[in-house]
MDAnalysis code that builds the backbone (N, CA, C; Angstrom):
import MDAnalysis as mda
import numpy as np

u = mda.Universe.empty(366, n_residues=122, atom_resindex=np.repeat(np.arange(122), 3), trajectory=True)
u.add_TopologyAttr("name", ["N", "CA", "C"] * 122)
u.add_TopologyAttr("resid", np.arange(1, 123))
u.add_TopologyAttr("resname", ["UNK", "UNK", "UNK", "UNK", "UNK", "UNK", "UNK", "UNK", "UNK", "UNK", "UNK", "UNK", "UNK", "UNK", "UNK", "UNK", "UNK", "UNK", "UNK", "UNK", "UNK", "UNK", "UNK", "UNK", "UNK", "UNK", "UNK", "UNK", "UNK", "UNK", "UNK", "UNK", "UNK", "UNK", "UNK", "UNK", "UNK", "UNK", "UNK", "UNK", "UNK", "UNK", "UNK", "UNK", "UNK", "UNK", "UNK", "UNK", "UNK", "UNK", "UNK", "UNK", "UNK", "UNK", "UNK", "UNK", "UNK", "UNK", "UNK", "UNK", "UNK", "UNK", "UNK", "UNK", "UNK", "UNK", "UNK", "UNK", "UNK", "UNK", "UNK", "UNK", "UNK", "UNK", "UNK", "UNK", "UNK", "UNK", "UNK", "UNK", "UNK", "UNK", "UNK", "UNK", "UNK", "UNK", "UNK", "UNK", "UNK", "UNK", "UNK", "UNK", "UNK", "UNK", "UNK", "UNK", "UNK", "UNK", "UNK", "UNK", "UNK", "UNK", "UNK", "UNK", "UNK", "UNK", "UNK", "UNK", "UNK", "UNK", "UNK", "UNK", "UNK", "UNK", "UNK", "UNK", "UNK", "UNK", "UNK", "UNK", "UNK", "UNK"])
u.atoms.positions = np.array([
    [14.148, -7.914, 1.850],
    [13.517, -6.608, 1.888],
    [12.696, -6.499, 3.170],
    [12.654, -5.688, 3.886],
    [12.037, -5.008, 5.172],
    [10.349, -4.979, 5.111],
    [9.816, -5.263, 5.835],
    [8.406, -5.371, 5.849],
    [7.921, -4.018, 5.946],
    [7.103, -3.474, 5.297],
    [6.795, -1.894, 5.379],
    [6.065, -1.744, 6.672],
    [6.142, -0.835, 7.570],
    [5.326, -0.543, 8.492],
    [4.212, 0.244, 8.545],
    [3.321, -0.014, 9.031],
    [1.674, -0.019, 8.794],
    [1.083, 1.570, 8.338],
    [2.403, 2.566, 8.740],
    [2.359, 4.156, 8.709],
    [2.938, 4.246, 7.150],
    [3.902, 2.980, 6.781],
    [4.251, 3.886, 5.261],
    [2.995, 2.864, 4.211],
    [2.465, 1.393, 4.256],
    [1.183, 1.166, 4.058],
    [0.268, 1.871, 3.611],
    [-0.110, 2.828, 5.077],
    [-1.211, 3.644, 5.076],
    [-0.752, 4.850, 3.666],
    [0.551, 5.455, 3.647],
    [1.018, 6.399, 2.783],
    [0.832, 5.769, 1.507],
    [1.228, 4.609, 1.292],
    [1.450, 4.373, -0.514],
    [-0.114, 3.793, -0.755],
    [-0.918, 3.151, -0.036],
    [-2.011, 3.398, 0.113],
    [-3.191, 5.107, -0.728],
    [-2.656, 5.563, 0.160],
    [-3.023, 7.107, -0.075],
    [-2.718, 7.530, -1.334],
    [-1.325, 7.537, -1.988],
    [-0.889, 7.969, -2.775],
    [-1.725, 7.151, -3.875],
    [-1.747, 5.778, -3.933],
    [-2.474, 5.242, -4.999],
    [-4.026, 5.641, -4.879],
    [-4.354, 5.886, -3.948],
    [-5.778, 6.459, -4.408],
    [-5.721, 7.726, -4.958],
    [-4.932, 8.712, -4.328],
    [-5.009, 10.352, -4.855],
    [-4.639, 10.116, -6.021],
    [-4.068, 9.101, -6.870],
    [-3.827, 9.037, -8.558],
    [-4.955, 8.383, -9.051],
    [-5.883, 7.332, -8.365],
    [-6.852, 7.316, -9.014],
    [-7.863, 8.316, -9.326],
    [-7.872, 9.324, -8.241],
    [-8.608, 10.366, -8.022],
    [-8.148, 11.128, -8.426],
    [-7.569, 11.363, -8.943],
    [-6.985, 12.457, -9.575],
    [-7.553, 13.443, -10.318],
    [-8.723, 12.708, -11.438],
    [-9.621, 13.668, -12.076],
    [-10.231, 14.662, -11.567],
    [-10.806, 13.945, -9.958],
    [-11.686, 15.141, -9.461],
    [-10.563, 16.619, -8.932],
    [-11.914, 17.155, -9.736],
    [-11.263, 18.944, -10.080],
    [-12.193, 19.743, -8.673],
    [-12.037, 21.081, -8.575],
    [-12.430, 21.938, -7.971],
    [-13.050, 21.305, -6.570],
    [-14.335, 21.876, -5.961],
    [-14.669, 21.961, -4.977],
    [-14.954, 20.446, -4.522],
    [-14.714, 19.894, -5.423],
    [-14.949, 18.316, -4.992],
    [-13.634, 17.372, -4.647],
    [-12.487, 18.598, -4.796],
    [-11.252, 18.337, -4.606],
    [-11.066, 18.255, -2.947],
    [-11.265, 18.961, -2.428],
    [-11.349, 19.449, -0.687],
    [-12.291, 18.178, -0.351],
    [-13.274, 17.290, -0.748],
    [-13.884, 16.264, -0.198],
    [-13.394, 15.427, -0.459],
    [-12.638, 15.001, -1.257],
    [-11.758, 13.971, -1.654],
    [-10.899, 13.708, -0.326],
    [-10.420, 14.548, -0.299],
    [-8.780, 14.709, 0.726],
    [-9.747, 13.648, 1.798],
    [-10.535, 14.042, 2.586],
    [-10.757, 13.509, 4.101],
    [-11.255, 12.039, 3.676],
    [-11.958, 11.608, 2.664],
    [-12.221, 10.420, 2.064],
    [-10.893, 9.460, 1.693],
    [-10.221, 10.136, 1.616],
    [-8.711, 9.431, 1.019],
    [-7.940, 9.029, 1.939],
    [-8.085, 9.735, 3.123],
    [-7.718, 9.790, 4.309],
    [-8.253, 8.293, 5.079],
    [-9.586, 8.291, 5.301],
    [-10.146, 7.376, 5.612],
    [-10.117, 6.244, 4.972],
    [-9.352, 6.128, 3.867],
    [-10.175, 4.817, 3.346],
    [-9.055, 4.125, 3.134],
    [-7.859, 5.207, 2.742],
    [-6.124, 4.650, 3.161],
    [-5.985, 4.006, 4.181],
    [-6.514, 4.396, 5.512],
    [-6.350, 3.789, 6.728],
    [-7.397, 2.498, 6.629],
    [-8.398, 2.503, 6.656],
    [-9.450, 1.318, 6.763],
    [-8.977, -0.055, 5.726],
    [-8.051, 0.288, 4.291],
    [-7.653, -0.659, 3.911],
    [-6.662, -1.284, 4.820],
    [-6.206, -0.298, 5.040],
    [-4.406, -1.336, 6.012],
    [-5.204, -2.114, 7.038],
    [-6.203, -1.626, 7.405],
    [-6.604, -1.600, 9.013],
    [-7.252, -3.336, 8.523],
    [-8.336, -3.303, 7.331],
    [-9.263, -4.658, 7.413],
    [-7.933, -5.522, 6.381],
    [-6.792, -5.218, 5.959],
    [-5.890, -6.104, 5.482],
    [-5.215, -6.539, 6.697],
    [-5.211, -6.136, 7.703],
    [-4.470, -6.527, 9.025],
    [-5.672, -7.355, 9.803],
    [-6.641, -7.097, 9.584],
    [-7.892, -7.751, 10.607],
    [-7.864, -8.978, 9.419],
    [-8.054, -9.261, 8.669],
    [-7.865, -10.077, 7.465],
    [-7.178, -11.573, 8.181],
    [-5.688, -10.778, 8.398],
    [-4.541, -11.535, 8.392],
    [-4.877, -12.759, 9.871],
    [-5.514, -11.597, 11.179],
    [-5.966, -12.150, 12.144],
    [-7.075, -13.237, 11.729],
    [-7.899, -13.346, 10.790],
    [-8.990, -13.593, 10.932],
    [-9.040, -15.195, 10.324],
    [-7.740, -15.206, 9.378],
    [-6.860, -16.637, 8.641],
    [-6.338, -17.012, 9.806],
    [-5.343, -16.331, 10.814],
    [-4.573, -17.205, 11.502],
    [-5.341, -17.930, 12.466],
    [-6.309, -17.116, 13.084],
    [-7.195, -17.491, 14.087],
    [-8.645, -17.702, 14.144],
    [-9.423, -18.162, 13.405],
    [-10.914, -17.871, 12.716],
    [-11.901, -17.114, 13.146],
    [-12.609, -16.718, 12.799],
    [-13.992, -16.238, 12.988],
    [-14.767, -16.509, 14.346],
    [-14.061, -17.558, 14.952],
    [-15.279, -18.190, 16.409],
    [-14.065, -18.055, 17.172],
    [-14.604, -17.978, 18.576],
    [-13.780, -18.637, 19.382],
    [-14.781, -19.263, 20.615],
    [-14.421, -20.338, 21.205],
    [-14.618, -20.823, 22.464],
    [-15.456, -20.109, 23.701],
    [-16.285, -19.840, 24.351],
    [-16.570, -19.208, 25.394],
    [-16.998, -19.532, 26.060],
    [-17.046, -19.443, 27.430],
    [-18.270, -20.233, 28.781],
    [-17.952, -18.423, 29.617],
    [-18.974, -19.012, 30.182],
    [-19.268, -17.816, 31.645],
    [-19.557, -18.445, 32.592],
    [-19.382, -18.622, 33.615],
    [-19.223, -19.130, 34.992],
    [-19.173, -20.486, 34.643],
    [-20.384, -21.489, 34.753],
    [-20.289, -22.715, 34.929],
    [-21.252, -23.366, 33.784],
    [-21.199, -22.314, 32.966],
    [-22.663, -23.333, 31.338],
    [-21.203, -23.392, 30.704],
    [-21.639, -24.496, 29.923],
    [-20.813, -25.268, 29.272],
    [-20.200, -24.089, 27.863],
    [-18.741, -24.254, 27.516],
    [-18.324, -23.994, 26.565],
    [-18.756, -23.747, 25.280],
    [-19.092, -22.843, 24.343],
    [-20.101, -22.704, 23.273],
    [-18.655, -21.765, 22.323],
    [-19.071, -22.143, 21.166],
    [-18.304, -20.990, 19.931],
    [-19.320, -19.763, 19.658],
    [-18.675, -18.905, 19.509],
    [-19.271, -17.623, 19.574],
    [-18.392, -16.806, 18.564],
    [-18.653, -15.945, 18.117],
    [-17.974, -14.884, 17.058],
    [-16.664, -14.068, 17.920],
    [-15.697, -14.142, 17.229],
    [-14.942, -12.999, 17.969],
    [-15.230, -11.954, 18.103],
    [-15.092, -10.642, 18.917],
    [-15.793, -9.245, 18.664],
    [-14.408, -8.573, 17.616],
    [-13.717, -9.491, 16.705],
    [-12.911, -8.736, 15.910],
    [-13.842, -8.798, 14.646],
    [-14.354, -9.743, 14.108],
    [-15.593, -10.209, 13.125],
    [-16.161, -9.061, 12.862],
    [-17.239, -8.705, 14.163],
    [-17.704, -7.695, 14.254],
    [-16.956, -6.057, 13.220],
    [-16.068, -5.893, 14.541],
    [-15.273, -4.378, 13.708],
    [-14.897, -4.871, 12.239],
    [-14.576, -6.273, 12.168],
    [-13.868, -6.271, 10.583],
    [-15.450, -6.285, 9.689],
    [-16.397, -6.597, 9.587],
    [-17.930, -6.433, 9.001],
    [-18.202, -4.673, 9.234],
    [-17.540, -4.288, 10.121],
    [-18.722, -2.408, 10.026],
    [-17.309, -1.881, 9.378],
    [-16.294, -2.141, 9.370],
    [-14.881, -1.247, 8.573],
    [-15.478, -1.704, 7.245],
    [-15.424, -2.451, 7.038],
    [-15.569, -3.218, 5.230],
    [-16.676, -2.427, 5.243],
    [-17.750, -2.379, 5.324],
    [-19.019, -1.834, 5.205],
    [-18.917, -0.260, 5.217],
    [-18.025, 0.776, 5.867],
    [-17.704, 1.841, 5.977],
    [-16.688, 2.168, 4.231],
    [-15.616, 1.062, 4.580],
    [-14.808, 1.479, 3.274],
    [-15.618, 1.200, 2.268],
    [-16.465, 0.323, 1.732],
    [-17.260, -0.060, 0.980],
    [-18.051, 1.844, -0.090],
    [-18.212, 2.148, 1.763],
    [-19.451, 3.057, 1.136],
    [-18.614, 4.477, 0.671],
    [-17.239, 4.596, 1.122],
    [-16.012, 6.004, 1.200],
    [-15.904, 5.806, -0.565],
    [-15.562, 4.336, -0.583],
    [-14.958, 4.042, -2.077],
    [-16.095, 4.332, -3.475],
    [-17.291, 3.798, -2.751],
    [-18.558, 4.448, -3.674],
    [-18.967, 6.395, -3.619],
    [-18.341, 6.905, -2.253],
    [-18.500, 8.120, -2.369],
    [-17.507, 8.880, -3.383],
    [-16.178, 8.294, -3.244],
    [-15.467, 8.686, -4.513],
    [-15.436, 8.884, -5.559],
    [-16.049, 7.107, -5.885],
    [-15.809, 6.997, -7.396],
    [-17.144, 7.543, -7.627],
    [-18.287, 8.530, -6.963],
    [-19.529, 8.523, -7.645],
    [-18.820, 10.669, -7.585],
    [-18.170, 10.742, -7.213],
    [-17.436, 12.087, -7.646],
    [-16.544, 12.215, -8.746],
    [-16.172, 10.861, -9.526],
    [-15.441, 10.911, -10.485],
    [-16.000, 11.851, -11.475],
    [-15.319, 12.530, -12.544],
    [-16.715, 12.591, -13.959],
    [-17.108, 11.655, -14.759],
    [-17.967, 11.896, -15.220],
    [-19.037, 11.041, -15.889],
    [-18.096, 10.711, -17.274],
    [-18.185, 9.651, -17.802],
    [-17.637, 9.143, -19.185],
    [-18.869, 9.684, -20.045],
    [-17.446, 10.402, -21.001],
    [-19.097, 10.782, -22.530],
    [-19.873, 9.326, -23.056],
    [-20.984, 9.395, -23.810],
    [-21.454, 8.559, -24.177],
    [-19.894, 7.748, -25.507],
    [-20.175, 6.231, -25.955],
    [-19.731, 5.873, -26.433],
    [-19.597, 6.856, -28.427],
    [-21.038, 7.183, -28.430],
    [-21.232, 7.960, -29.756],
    [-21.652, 9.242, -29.736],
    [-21.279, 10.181, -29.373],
    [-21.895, 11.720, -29.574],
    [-22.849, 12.240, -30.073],
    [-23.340, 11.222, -31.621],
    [-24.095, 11.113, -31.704],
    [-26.074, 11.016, -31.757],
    [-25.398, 10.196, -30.454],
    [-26.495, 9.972, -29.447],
    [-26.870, 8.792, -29.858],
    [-25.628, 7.704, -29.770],
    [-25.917, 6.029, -29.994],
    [-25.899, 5.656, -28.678],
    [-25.578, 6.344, -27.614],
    [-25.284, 5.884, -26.220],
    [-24.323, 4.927, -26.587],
    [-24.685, 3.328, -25.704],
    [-23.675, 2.391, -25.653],
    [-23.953, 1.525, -27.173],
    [-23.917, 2.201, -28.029],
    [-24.256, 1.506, -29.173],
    [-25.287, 0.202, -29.165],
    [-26.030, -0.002, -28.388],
    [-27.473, -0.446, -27.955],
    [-27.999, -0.551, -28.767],
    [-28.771, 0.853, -29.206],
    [-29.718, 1.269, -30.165],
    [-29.046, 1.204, -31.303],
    [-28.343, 1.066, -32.027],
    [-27.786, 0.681, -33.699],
    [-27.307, -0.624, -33.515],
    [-27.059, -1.607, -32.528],
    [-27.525, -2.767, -32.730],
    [-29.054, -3.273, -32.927],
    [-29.480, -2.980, -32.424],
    [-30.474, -3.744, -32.440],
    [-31.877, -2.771, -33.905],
    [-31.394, -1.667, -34.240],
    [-31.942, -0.942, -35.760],
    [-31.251, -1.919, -36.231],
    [-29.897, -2.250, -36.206],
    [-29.051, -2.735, -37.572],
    [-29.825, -3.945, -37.653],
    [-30.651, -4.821, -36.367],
    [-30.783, -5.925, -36.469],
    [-32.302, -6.018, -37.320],
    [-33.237, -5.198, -37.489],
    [-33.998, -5.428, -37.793],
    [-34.056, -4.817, -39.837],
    [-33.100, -4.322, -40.034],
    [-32.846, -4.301, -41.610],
    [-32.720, -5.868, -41.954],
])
C-alpha cells in the first residue's frame, strides 16, 4: 500500500476532527472550520517533526569559529515545543465549544456524589 502524502494526511486528519465536532451547531459552527483547519495541519506537521526528532535527536553538535564543539538543541525542538503548545491550546478551544453533558441525574444528583455519600451515612 502507498504511503499517503502529507496533503491527503492533512484531509483525513480534518475529516476525523469535523466528526468529532460535529455537535457544534450554529454560530460556533463558522469557528470551528478555521480551528479544524489549523489543527489538521499542526498534527501532520508535529507527527513529521516527531519522526525527525527519533531519527536524529534533540541536540546536535556546534562550534563557531574556534571554541570548542558543544551540544546544543536543534532549532527544530524549538518549532516542535511552540506547534504542540499551539495545537494543545486549538484542541482545548474546540472541545471547550462542544455542549455541555446533562448532569448524570436530572434530578439534581449531579455525578451521583451527593447520594453516595447521604447513602453512606444511613
Amino acid at each position: 500500500m502507498p504511503k499517503k502524502t502529507k496533503i491527503n494526511r492533512i484531509k483525513d486528519e480534518k475529516a476525523r476532527l469535523e466528526y468529532i465536532f460535529l455537535e457544534i451547531k450554529g454560530e460556533k459552527k463558522a469557528v470551528t472550520e478555521g480551528l479544524i483547519e489549523r489543527a489538521s495541519f499542526m498534527r501532520v506537521e508535529l507527527e513529521e517533526m516527531e519522526i525527525d526528532l527519533r531519527e536524529n535527536g534533540y541536540t546536535e553538535e556546534f562550534s563557531q569559529g574556534n571554541q570548542e564543539p558543544y551540544d546544543r538543541l536543534r532549532p527544530i525542538v524549538n518549532a516542535y515545543n511552540t506547534m504542540n503548545a499551539n495545537y494543545q491550546k486549538i484542541i482545548r478551544q474546540l472541545t471547550d465549544l462542544l455542549p455541555k453533558d446533562p448532569p448524570a441525574d436530572p434530578e439534581g444528583g449531579g455525578d451521583g456524589f451527593e447520594n453516595f455519600v447521604s447513602g453512606r451515612q444511613n
